[in-house]
C-alpha positions as CSV (number, residue, x, y, z in Angstrom):
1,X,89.7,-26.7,-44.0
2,X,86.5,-25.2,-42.2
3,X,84.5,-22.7,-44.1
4,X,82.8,-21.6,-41.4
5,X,83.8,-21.6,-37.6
6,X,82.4,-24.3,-35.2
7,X,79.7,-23.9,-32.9
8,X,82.8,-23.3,-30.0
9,X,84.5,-21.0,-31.4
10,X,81.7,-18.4,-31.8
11,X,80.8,-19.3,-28.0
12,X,83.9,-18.7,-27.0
13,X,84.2,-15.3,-28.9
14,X,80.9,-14.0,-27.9
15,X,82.0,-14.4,-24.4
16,X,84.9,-12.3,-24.9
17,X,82.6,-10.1,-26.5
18,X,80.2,-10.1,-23.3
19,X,83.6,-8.3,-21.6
20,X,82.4,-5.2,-23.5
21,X,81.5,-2.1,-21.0
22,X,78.0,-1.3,-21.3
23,X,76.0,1.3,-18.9
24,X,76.0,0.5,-15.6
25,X,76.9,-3.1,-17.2
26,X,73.2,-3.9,-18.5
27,X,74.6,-5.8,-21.2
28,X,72.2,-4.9,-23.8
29,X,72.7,-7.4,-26.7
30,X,71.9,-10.7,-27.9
31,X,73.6,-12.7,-30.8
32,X,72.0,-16.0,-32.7
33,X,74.4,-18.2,-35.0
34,X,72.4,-20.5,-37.5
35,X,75.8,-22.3,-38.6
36,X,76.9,-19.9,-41.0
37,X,75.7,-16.3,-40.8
38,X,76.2,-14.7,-37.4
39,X,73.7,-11.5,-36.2
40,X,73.3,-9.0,-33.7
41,X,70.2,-8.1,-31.7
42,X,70.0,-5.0,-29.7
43,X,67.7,-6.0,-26.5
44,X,65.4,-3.0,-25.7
45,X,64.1,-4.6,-22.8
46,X,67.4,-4.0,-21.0
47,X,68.1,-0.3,-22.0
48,X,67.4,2.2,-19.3
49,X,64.7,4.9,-20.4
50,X,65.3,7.5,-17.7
51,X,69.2,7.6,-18.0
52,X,69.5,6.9,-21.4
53,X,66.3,8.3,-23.3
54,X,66.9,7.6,-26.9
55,X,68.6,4.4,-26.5
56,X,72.0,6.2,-27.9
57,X,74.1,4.2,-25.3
58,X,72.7,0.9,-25.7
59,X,73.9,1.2,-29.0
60,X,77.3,2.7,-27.9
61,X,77.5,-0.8,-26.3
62,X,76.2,-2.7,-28.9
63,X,79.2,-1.4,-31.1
64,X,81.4,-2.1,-28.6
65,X,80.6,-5.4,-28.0
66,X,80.5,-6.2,-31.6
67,X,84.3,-4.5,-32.0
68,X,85.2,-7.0,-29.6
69,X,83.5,-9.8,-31.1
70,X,85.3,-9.1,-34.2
71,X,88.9,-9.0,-32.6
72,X,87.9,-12.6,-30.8
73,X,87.3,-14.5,-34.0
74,X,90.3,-12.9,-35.2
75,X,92.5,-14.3,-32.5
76,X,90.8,-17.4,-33.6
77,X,92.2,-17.1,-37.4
78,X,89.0,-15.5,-38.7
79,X,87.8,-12.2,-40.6
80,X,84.6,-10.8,-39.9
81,X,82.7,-9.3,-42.7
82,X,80.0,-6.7,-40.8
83,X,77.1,-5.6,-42.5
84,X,75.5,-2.6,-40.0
85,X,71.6,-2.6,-40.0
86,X,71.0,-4.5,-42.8
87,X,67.3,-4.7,-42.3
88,X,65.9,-1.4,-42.7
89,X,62.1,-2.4,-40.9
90,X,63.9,-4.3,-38.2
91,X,66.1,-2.2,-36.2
92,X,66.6,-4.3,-33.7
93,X,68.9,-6.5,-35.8
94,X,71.9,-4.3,-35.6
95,X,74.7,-6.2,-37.7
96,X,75.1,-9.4,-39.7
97,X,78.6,-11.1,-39.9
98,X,79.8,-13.7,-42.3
99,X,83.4,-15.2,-42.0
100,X,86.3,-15.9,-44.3
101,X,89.2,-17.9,-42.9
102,X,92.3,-15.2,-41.9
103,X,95.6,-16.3,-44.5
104,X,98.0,-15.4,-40.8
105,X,96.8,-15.0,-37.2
106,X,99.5,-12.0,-36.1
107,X,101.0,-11.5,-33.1
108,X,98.7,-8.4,-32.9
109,X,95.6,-10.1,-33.1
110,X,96.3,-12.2,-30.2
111,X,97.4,-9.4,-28.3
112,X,94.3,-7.4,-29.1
113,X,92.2,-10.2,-28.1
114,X,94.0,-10.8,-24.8
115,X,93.4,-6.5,-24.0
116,X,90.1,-7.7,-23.5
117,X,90.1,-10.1,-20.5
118,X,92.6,-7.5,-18.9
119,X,90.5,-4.7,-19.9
120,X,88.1,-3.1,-17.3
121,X,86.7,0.4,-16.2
122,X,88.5,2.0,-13.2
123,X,86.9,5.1,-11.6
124,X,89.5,5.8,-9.7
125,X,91.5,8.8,-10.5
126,X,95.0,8.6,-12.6
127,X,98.4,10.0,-12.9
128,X,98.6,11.6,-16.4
129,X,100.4,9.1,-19.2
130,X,103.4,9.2,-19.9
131,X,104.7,9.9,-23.9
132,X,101.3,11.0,-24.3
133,X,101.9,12.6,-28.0
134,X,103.0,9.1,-29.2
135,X,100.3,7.4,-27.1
136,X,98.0,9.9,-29.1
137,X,99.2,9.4,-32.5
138,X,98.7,5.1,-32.1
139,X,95.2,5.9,-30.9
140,X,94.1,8.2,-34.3
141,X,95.7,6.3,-36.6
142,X,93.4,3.0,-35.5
143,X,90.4,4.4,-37.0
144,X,88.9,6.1,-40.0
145,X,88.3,10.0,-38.7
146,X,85.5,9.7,-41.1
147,X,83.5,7.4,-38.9
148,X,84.3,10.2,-35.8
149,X,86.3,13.1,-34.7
150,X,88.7,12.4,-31.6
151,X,89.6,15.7,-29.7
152,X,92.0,15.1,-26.3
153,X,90.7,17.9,-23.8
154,X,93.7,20.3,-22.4
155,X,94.1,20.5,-18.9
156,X,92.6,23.9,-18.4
157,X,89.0,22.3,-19.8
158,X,88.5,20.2,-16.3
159,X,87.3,23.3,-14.6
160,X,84.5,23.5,-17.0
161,X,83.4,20.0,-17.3
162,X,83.6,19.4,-13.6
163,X,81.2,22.0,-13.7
164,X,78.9,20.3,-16.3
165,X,79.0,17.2,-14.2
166,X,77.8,19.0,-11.0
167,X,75.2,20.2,-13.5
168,X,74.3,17.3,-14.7
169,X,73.9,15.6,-11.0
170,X,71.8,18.3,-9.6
171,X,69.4,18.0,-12.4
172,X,69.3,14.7,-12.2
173,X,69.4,14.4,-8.1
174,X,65.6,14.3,-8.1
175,X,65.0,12.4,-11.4
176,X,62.8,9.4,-9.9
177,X,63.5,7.4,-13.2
178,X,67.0,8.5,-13.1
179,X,68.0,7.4,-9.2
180,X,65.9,4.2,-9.2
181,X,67.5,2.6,-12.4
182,X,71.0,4.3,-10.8
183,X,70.0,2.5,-7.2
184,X,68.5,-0.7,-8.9
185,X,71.7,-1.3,-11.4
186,X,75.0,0.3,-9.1
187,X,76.0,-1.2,-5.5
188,X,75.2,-4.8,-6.3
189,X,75.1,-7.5,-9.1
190,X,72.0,-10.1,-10.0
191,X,73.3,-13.7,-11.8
192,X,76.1,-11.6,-13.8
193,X,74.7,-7.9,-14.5
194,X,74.9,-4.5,-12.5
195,X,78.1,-3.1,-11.2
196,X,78.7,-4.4,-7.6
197,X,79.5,-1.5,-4.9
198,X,83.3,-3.2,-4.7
199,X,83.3,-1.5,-8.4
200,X,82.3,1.8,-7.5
201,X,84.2,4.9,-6.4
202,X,84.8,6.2,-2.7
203,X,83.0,9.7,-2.5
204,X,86.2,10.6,-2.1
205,X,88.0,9.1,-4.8
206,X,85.0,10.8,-6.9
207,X,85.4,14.3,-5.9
208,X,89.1,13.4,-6.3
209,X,87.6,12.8,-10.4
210,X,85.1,15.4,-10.7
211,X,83.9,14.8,-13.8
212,X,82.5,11.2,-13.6
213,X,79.1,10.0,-12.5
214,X,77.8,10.7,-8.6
215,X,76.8,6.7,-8.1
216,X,75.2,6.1,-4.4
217,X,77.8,5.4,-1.5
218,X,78.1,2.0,0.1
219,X,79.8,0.7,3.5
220,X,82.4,-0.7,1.1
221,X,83.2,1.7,-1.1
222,X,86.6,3.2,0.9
223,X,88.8,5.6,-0.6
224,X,92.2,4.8,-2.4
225,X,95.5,5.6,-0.8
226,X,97.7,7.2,-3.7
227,X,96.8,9.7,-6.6
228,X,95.0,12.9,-5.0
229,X,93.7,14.3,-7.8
230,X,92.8,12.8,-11.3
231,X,95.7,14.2,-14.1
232,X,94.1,11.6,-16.8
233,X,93.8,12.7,-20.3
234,X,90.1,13.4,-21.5
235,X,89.4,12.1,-24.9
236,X,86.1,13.1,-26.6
237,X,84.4,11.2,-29.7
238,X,81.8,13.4,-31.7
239,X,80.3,12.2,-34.7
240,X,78.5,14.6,-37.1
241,X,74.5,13.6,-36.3
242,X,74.6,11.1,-33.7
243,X,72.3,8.7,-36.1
244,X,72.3,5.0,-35.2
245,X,74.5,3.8,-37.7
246,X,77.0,6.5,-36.4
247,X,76.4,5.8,-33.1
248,X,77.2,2.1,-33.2
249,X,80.0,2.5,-35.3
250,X,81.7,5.0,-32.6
251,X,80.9,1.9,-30.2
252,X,83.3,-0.2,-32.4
253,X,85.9,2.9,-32.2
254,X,85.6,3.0,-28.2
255,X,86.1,-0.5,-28.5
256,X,89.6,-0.2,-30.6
257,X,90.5,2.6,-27.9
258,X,90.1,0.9,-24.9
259,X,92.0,-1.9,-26.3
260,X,94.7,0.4,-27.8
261,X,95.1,2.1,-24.5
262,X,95.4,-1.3,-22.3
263,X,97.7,-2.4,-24.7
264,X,99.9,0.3,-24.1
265,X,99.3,0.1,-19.8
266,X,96.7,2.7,-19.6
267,X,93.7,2.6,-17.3
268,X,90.6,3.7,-18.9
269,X,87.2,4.7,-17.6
270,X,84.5,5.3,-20.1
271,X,82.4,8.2,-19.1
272,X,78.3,9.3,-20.4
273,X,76.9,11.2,-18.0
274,X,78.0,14.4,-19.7
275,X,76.8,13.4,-23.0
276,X,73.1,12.8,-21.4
277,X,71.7,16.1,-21.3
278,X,72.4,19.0,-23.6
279,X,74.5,21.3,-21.2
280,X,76.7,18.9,-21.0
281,X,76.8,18.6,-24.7
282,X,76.7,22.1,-25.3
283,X,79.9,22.2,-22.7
284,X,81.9,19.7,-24.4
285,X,80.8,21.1,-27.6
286,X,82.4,24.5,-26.9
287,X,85.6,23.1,-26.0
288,X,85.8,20.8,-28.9
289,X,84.9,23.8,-31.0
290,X,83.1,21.3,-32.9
291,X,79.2,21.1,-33.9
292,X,78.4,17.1,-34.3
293,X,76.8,15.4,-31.5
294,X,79.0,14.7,-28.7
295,X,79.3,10.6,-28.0
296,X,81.6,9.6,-25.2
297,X,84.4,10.9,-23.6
298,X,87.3,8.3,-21.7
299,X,89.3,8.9,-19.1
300,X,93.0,7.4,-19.8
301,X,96.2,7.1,-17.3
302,X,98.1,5.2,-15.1
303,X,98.1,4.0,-11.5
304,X,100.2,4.1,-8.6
305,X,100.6,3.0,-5.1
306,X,97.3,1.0,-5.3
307,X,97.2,-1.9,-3.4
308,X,94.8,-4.1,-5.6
309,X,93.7,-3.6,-9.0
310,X,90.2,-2.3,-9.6
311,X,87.3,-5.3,-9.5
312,X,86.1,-6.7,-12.5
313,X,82.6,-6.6,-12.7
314,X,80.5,-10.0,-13.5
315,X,78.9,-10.6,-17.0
316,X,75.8,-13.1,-17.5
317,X,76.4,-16.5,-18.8
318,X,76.6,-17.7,-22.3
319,X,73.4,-18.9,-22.8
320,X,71.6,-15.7,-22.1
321,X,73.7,-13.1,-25.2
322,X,73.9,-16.1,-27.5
323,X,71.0,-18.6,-29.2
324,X,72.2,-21.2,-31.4
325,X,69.8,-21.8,-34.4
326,X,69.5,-24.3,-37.4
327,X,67.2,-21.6,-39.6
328,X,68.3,-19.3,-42.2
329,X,66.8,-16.2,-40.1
330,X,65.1,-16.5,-36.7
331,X,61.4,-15.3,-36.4
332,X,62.8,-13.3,-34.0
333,X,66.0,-11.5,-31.9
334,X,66.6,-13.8,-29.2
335,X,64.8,-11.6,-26.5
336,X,62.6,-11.7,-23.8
337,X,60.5,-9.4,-25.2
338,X,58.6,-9.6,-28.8
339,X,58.5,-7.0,-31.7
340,X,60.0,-3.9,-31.5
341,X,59.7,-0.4,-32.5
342,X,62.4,1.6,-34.5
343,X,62.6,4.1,-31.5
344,X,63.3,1.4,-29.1
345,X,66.1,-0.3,-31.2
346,X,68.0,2.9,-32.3
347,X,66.9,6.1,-30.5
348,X,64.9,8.8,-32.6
349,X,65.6,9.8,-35.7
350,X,68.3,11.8,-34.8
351,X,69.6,9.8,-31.5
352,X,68.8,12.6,-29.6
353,X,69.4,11.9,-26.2
């Protein structure tokens, strides 16, 4: 029997991994495998400095990515043992796995795994779920609340963060930084990366939302017959300081909710922009009634009377997340930059954003 897995089946499960959402789908990872020891590399060179300052959300996506990496190799009959960070002067390096052969594959595992090619973001807006109390109590009990607090946002709380969006877009409508990364990365896609405009919202499927991101308007982009106004639930993850390791360990919890909710025939759109500046913090952290640092919030529902399902968006090939090496440790993340700095890799000290 193998004692570790071949050379294939980490391909295979880092591709699944590359389904992971990531902002404005930058895809900001890279993984090596030397034949044993598996690691992941944050890659600073893709995180976007006006829209996401401290580098909080590249490692939102990082822990996503590495959630779904670890559900892959499950499918595949293996248990991933993740060590977070485990080089304290080279934050970068983001988590080291090692592998034990699974005694059972369950039916669960592959179903998880499967979530993942049928997973995607849909910014369109959604009928409320239905048996939401029981869809909530599967969705705590798949994580520790002591790695973050999940609060699901009443109703009467749209009013105020649609305000905090329209906030956050006026602020940010003549941000140079902001609108050239937003026009560079959103209305078309470059050898797998970038959301294409078939992805994005109709302006008036967004005001129909209210509380996601304003993205530019293309030709394309036409409104939805169906749903008028978004009834999703609005779930919020806050962890107590918003450090790295916090931070990429809520990634691994959005991960386990978006597959949770896909599993159970939700659609899900991940949301940031109201966790970018502090009003919208400060907003979410009043009707949380909590004091920790705001992550992400998700959109979850159903659809109805929609004539297609919403585009995937592409991913970039294998060889560019994943370097196959025959060293103990490579000299360095599999990047196209060099060094890094410990600000880069993980946002400041307290992943300020």
């Amino acid at each position: 029997m193998d004692t570790v897995p071949t050379g294939e089946t980490i391909g295979e499960a880092v591709r699944v991994a590359g389904r992971a959402p990531s902002l404005h789908n930058t895809q900001p990872w890279r993984w090596s495998f030397d034949g044993q020891i598996m690691r992941l590399f944050s890659v600073p060179e893709r995180m976007l400095p006006a829209t996401d300052t401290s580098g909080r959300q590249m490692l939102l996506s990082c822990g996503i990515a590495l959630d779904h990496f670890r559900v892959a190799m499950a499918a595949a009959g293996w248990r991933s043992n993740i060590t977070r960070f485990p080089d304290p002067n080279r934050r970068v390096h983001l988590a080291t796995v090692s592998f034990q052969r699974a005694d059972l594959v369950t039916d669960a595992d592959l179903t998880r795994a499967d979530a993942i090619s049928r997973r995607h973001t849909d910014r369109r807006p959604f009928l409320a779920p239905p048996a939401w109390n029981d869809v909530e109590a599967v969705l705590r009990a798949s994580f520790s609340p002591a790695d973050a607090a999940l609060d699901v946002l009443a109703d009467d709380s749209r009013p105020v963060l649609a305000d905090a969006a329209r906030a956050t877009g006026a602020m940010r409508r003549y941000d140079a930084g902001y609108q050239a990364e937003l026009h560079w990365w959103t209305g078309h896609d470059f050898a797998g990366e970038g959301v294409p405009a078939r992805a994005l919202p109709s302006p008036q499927d967004h005001r129909r939302v209210s509380i996601d991101r304003s993205f530019p308007a293309f030709p394309d982009s036409s409104p939805e017959p169906g749903t008028e106004v978004d009834h999703s639930m609005v779930l919020v993850l806050t962890t107590d300081s918003g450090s790295p390791e916090e931070t990429l360990r809520c990634g691994e919890i959005v991960s386990t909710l978006l597959l949770e909710c896909t599993l159970l025939g939700l659609a899900t759109c991940p949301l940031t922009n109201l966790t970018e500046i502090p009003r919208g913090r400060a907003a979410i952290g009043e009707l949380t009634g909590r004091a920790g640092k705001p992550q992400i919030l998700i959109r979850a529902g159903t659809v109805a009377n929609r004539p297609q399902e919403a585009p995937m968006t592409p991913r970039l090939p294998l060889a560019e997340i994943l370097e196959t090496t025959t060293t103990a440790m490579p000299s360095e993340p599999p990047t196209a930059g060099g060094t890094d700095t410990a600000e880069q890799a993980t946002g400041r000290a307290a992943g300020e954003m």
